[in-house]
C-alpha positions in Angstrom: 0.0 0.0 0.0 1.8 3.1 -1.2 0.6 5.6 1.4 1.7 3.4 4.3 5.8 3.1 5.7 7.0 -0.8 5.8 6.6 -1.7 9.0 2.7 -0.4 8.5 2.4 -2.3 5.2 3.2 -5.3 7.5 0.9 -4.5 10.3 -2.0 -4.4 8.0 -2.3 -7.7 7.4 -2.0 -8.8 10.9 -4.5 -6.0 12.0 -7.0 -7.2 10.0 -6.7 -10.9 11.4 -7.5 -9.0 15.0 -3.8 -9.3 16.2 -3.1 -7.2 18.8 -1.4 -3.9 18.6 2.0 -5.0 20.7 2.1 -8.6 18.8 1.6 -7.0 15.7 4.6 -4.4 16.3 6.6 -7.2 17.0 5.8 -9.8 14.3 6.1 -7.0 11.8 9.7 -5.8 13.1 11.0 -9.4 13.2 9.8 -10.3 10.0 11.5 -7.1 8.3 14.6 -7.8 10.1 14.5 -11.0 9.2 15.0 -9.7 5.9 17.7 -7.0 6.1 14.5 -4.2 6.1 14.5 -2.6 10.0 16.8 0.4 8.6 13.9 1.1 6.2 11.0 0.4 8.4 9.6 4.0 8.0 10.0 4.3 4.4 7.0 4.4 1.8 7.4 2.2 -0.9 8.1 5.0 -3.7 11.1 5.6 -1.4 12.8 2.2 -2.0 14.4 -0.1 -4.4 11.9 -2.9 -6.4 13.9 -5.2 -4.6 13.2 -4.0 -1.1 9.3 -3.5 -2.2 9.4 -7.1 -2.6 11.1 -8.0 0.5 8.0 -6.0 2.5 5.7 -8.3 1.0 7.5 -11.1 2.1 7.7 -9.7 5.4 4.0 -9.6 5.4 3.5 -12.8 4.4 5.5 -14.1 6.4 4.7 -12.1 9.7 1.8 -14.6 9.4 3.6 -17.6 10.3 2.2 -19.6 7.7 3.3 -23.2 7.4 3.9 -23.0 3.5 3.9 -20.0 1.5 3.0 -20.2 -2.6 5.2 -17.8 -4.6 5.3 -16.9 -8.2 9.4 -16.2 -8.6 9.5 -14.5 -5.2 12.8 -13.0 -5.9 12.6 -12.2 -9.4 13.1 -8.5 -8.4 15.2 -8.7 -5.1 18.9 -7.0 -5.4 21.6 -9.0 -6.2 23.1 -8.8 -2.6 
């Protein structure tokens, strides 16, 4: 969602399941880290790399601890590094 930072992008999802606000905060900051994205936690997409877009949505799906995740060429637009 292009209005909202990472870390909100990431909450969303978890919000809407009716996680609560601390969980969600947490969730959402480990799965970013998890990633290489706390640095960027407060940016708005338009403010980073395709890459790094691409990495938030992993975060987000996988701040939902799901036991398998589907992916169409997940890292087709992640940075080289």
């Amino acid at each position: 969602m292009p209005v909202l930072s990472a870390l909100e992008n990431v909450e969303f999802i978890l919000q809407l399941q009716g996680v609560g606000s601390a969980e969600r905060k947490e969730r959402a900051g480990e799965a970013l880290k998890s990633l290489g994205l706390s640095e960027l936690q407060d940016r708005r997409p338009r403010e980073m790399s395709g890459g790094q877009q691409q990495r938030v949505a992993l975060a987000r799906a996988l701040a939902n601890r799901p036991k398998l995740v589907l992916a169409d060429e997940p890292t087709g637009n992640l940075d080289p590094k």
